[in-house]
C-alpha positions as CSV (number, residue, x, y, z in Angstrom):
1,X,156.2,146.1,-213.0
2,X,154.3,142.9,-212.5
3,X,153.7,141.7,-209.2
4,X,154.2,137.7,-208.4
5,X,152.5,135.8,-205.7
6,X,152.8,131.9,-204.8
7,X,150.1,130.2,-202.5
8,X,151.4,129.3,-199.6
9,X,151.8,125.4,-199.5
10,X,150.4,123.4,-196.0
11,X,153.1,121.5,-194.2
12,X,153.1,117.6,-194.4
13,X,152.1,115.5,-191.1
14,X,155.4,114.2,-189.9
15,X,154.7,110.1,-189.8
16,X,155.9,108.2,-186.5
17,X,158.7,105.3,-187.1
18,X,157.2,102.7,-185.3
19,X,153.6,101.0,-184.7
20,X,151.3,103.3,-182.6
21,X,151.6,103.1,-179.0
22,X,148.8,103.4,-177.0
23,X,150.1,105.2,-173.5
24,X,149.6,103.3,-170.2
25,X,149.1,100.0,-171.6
26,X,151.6,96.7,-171.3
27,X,152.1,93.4,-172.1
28,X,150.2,90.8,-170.5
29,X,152.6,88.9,-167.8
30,X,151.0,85.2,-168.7
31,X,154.5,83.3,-167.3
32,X,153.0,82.5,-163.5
33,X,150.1,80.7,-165.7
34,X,151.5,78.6,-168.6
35,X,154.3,77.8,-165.6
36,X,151.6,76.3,-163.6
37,X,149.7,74.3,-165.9
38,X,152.7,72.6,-167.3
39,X,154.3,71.8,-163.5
40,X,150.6,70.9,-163.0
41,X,150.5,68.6,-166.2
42,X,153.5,66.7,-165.0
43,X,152.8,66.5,-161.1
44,X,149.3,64.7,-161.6
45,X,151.3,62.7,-164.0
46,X,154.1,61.6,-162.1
47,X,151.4,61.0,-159.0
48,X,149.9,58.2,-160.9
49,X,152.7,56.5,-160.0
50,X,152.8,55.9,-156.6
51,X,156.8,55.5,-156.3
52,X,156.9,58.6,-157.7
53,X,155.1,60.3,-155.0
54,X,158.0,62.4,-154.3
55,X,157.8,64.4,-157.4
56,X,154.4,64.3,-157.3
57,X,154.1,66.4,-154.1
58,X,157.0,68.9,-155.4
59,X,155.5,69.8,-158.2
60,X,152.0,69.8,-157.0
61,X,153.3,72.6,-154.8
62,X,154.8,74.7,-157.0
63,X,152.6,74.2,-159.3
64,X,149.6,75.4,-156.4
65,X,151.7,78.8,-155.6
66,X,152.7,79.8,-159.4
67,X,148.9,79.3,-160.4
68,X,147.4,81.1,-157.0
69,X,149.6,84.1,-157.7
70,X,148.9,83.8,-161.5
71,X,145.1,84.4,-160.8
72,X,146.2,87.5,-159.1
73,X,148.0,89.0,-161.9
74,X,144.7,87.9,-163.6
75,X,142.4,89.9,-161.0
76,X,144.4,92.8,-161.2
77,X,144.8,92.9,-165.6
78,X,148.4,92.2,-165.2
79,X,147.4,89.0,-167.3
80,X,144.9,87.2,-169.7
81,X,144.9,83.9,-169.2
82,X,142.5,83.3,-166.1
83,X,141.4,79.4,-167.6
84,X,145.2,78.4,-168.1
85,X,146.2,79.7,-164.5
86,X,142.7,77.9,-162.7
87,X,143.5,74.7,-164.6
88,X,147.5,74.6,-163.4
89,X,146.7,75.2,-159.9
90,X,143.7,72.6,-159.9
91,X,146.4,70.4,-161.1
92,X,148.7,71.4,-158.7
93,X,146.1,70.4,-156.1
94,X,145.5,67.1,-157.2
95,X,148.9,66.2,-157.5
96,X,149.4,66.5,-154.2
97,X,146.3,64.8,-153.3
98,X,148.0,61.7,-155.3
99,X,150.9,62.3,-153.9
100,X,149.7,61.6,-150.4
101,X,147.9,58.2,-151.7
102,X,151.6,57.4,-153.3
103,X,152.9,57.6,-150.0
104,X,150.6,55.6,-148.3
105,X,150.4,53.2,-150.9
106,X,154.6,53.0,-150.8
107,X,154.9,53.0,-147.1
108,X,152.6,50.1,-147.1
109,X,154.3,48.1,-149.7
110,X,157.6,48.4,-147.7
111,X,156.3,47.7,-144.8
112,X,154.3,44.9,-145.8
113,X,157.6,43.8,-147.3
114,X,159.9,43.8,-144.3
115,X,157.6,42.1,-142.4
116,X,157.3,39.1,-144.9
117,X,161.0,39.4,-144.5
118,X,161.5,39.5,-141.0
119,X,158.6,36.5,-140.9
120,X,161.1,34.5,-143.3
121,X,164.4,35.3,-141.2
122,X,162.5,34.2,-137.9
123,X,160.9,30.9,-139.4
124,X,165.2,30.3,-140.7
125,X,166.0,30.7,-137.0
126,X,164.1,28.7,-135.4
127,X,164.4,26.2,-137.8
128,X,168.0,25.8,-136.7
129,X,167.7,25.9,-133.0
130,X,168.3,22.9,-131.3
131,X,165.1,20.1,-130.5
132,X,165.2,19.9,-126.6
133,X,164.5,16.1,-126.1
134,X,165.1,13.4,-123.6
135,X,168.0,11.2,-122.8
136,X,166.5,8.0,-124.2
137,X,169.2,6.2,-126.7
138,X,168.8,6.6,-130.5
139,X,167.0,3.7,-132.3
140,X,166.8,1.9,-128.7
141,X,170.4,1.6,-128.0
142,X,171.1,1.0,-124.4
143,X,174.5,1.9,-124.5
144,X,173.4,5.2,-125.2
145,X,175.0,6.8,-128.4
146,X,173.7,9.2,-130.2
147,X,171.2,10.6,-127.5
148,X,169.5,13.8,-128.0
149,X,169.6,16.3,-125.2
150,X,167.8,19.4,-124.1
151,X,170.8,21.5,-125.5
152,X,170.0,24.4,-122.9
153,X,173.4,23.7,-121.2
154,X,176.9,22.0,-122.6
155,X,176.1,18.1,-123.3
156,X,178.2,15.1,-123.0
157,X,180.7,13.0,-125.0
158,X,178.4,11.0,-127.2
159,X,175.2,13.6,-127.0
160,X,173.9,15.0,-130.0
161,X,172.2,18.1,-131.0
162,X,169.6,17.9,-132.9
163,X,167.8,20.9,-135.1
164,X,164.4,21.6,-136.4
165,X,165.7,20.9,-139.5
166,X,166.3,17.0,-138.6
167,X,170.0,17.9,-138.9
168,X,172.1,15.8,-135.8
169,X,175.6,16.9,-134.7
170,X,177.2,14.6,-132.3
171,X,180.5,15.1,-130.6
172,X,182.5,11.7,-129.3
173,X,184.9,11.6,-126.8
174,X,188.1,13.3,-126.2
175,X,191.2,10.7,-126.5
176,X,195.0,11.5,-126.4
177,X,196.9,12.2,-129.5
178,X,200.1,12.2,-130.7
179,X,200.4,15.1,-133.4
180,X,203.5,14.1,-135.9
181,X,207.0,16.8,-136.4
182,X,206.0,18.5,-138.8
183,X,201.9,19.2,-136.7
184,X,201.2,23.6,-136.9
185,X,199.2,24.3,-133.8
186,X,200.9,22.0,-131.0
187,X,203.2,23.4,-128.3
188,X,205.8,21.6,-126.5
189,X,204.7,20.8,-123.4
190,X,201.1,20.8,-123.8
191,X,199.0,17.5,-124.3
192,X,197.1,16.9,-127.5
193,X,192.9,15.6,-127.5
194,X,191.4,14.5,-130.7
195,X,187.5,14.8,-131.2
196,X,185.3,12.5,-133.7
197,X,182.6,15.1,-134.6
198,X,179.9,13.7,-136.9
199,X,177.1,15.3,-139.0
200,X,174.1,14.1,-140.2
201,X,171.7,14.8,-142.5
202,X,167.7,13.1,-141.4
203,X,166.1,16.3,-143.3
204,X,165.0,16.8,-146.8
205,X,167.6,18.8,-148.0
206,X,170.9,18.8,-148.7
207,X,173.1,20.3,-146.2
208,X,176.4,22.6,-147.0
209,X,179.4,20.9,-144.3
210,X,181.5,23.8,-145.6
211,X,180.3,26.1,-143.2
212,X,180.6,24.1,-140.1
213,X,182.7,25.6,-137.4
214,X,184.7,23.5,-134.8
215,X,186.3,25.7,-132.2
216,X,187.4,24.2,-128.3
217,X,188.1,26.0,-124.9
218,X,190.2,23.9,-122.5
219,X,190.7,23.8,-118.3
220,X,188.4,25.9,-115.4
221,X,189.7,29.1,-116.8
222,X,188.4,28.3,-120.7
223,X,191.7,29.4,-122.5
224,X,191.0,28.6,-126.4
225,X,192.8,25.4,-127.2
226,X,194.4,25.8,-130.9
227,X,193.6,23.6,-132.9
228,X,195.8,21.1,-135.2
229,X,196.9,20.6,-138.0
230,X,198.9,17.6,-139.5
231,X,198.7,14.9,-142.1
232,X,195.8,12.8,-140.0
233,X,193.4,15.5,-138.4
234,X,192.6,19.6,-139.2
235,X,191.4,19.1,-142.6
236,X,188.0,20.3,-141.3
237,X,184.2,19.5,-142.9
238,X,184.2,20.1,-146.9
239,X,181.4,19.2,-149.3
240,X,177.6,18.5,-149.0
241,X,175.7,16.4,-147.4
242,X,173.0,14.4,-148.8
243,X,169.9,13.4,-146.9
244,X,169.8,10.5,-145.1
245,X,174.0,10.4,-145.2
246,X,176.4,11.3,-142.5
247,X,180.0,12.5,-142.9
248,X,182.6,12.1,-139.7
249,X,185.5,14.7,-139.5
250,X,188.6,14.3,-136.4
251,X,190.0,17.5,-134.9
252,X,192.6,17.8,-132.4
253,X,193.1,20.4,-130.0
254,X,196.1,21.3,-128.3
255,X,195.6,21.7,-124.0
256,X,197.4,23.0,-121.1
257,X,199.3,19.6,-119.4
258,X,196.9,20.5,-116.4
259,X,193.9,21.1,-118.0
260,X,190.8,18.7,-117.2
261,X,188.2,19.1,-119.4
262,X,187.5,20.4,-123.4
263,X,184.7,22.3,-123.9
264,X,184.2,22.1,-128.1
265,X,182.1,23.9,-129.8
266,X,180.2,23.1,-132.8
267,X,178.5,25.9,-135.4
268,X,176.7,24.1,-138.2
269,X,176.5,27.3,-140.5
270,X,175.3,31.0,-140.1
271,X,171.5,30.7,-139.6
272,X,172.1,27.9,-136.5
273,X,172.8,28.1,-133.2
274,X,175.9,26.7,-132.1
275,X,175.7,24.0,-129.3
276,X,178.8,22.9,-126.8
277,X,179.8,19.6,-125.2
278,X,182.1,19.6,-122.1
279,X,184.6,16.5,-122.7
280,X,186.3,15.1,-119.9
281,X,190.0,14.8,-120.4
């Protein structure tokens, strides 16, 4: 009886199913850093534009904090890449530096802007203020017409005021009038004034008669007279006027029966000041 024997065979090394892992290690956390540089990138961009300041100094900021706390995930090994994390919060630092010259630079501008625009409002103004002058006649005329006044206080039938702008308003006197049936603004009762007012134009522009305003008080207590309107008078000023021309326009007012004086007043546009005459009636 023969005896058999096999060799024993030696077992196989198992193999592992994935890549070898080596224990306590992980990936590096390089987010903070590529974060920064690209916030950093566009901040120092942006900051070369000095409206943009705004951005500018937001992303400079951000960009500052995610590269400060990248380096620390640098010193401690959390992550590799130190030169990518320096460089975004450099960046970050020098977008805020431009930002601060963006604001400065802005503020300026605006600044320096309003002030060109406030100088250019207050030259209109006092362009359209009133000339004080004396009460000598016009061109000589001893009869007095067209005098030019120190409008400080209401002037007289026959005054005029006269504005930087060589633009002369005068008003004339106030005479009865007798508005016709069909007349919108007269009451029964009450007496009816007509007023000559005349603009003209001694400048060297042309002036805009559309935007004259004619308005009247009337009596001690200065109730506002209406005005009216009928066929002859209410039409108002339309149109421009030339330099060197004039234009006359007739408004009537309707008064209290016991009233004793007009006081009209005359607007020649926005940027003037409006000047008053007090009209015996």
């Amino acid at each position: 009886m023969s005896q058999f024997t096999q060799s024993p065979q030696s077992p196989q090394p198992q193999q592992p199913y994935g890549p070898a892992h080596t224990p306590g290690m992980r990936p590096a956390r390089n987010g903070l850093g590529i974060a920064a540089l690209v916030l950093g990138v566009i901040g120092a961009v942006s900051g070369l534009i000095p409206l943009l300041f705004w951005l500018a100094g937001i992303l400079g900021v951000i960009a500052l904090v995610l590269g400060l706390a990248g380096r620390g995930r640098v010193k401690r090994g959390e992550a590799t890449n130190k030169g990518a994390t320096t460089f975004g919060a450099v960046l970050g630092l020098v977008s805020l530096i431009l930002a601060v010259v963006g604001a400065v630079i802005t503020f300026k501008a605006v600044g320096d802007a309003v002030d060109d625009i406030d100088k250019a409002i207050s030259e209109t103004t006092a362009s359209a203020k009133p000339k004080p002058g004396g009460d000598s006649a016009k061109g000589g005329d001893a009869a007095g017409k067209d005098k030019k006044k120190d409008t400080a206080g209401a002037l007289e039938a026959g005054d005029s005021a006269v504005y930087d702008d060589d633009l002369t308003v005068t008003v004339g006197e106030a005479t009865s009038y007798t508005p016709d049936e069909y007349a919108a603004g007269h009451t029964k009762g009450n007496k009816a004034y007509r007023v000559a007012v005349v603009i003209e134009n001694a400048g060297k522009e042309k002036f805009d008669s559309a935007l004259v305003n004619v308005t009247a008080r009337a009596g001690k207590e200065g109730v506002d007279a209406e005005q009216i309107f009928d066929d002859k008078v209410g039409a108002g000023f339309s149109g421009t006027v030339l330099p060197g021309k004039k234009v006359t326009v007739q408004f009537a007012f309707d008064t209290p029966a016991d009233a004793k004086n007009l006081t009209v007043e005359v607007n020649p546009g926005f940027t003037y000041d409006a000047s008053q005459w007090d009209l015996k009636l």
